[in-house]
C-alpha positions as CSV (number, residue, x, y, z in Angstrom):
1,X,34.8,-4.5,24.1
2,X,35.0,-2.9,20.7
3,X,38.4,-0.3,20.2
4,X,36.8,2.5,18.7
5,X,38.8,4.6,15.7
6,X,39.5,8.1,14.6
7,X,38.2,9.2,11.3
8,X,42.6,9.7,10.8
9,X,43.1,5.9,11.8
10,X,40.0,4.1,10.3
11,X,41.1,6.3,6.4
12,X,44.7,4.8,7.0
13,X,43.4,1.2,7.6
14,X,41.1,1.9,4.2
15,X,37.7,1.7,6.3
16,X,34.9,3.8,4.4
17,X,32.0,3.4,6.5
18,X,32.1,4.4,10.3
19,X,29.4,5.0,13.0
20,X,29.5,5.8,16.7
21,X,28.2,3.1,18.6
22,X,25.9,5.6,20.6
23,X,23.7,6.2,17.5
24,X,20.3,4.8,18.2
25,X,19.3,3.9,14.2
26,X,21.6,1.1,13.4
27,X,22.0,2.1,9.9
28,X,22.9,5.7,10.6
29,X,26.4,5.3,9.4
30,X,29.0,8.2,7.7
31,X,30.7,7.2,4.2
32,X,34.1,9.0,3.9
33,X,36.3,9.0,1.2
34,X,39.5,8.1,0.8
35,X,42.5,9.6,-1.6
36,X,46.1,8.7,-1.7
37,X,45.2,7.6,1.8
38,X,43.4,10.4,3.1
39,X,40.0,11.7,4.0
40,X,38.3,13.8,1.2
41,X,36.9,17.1,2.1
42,X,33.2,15.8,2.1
43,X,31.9,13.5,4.8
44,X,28.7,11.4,3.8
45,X,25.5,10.8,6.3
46,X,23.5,8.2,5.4
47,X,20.4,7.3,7.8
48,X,17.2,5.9,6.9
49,X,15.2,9.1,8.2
50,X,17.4,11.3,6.2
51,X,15.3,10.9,3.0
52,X,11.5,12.1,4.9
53,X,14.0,14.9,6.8
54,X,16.2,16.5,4.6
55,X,14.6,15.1,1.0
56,X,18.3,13.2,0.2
57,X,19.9,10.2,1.4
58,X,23.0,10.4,1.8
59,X,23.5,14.3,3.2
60,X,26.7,15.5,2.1
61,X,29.0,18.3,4.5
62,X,32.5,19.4,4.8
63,X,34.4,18.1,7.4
64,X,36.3,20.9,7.9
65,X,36.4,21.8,11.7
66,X,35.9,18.1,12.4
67,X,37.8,16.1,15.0
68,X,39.1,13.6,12.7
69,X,41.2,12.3,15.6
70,X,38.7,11.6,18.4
71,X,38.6,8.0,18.9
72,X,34.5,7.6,19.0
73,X,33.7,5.2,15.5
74,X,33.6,1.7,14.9
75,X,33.4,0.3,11.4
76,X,29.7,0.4,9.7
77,X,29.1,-3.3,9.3
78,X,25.1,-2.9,8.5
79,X,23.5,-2.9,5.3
80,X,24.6,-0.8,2.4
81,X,21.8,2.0,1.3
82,X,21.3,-0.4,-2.2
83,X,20.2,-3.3,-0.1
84,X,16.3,-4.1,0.5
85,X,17.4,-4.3,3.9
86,X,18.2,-0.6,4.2
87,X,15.1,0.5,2.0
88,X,13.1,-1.6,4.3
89,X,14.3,0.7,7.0
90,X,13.9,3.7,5.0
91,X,10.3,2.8,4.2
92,X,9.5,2.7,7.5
93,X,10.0,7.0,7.5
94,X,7.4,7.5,4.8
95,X,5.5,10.0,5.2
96,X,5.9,10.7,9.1
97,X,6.3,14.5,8.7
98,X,2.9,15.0,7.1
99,X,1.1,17.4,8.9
100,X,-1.6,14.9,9.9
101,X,-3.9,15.0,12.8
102,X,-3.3,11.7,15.3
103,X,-6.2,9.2,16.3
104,X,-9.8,9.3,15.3
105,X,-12.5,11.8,15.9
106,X,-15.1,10.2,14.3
107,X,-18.1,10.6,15.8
C-alpha cells in the first residue's frame, strides 16, 4: 500500500509532481513549485484532455484555499507533457468536442 502525501510534506521532500491515486487518466498529474522550500502560489494541472477542454495544457490556479495538508497524493511517476508518450495520450482528445452528429444516416 502506497503512503499518500500532503501537498506541505511532498514540497518538503522536493517532489514537484503529485496526483491522487483516484484520478481515472493516468497522466492527470498537478506540477507545484517549489521556493526556499515551499509551495508557490500557483498550482499546475496537466491532463491530456485539458488541451480539447480548456484550449491549454497545463491550466494554471491559485492554490489559495487549498488543503495543502490533506494526505490524498502520491508522487506523479508517468510521462512528462514533452514526451511522445504524453502527446500520444493527448492526441487521443482531438477534436472530441466538435459538435458532430454520431453514426451514419446515410441512406
Amino acid at each position: 500500500m502506497m503512503v499518500l502525501l500532503s501537498i506541505k510534506e511532498a514540497t518538503s521532500k522536493g517532489i514537484e509532481r503529485l496526483r491522487k491515486p483516484i484520478w481515472a487518466t493516468p497522466e492527470d498529474h498537478l506540477k507545484i513549485d517549489i521556493f526556499d522550500g515551499a509551495h508557490g502560489p500557483w498550482f499546475h494541472l496537466y491532463a491530456p484532455f485539458n488541451k480539447e477542454c480548456n484550449g491549454r495544457d497545463p491550466v494554471d490556479f491559485l492554490c489559495l484555499g487549498a488543503d495543502t495538508d490533506a494526505q490524498e497524493w502520491e508522487p506523479y511517476e508517468g510521462p512528462l507533457p514533452d514526451s511522445a508518450e504524453y502527446k500520444a495520450a493527448c492526441a487521443k482528445y482531438d477534436g472530441v468536442m466538435k459538435n458532430e452528429p454520431t453514426g451514419s444516416n446515410s441512406g
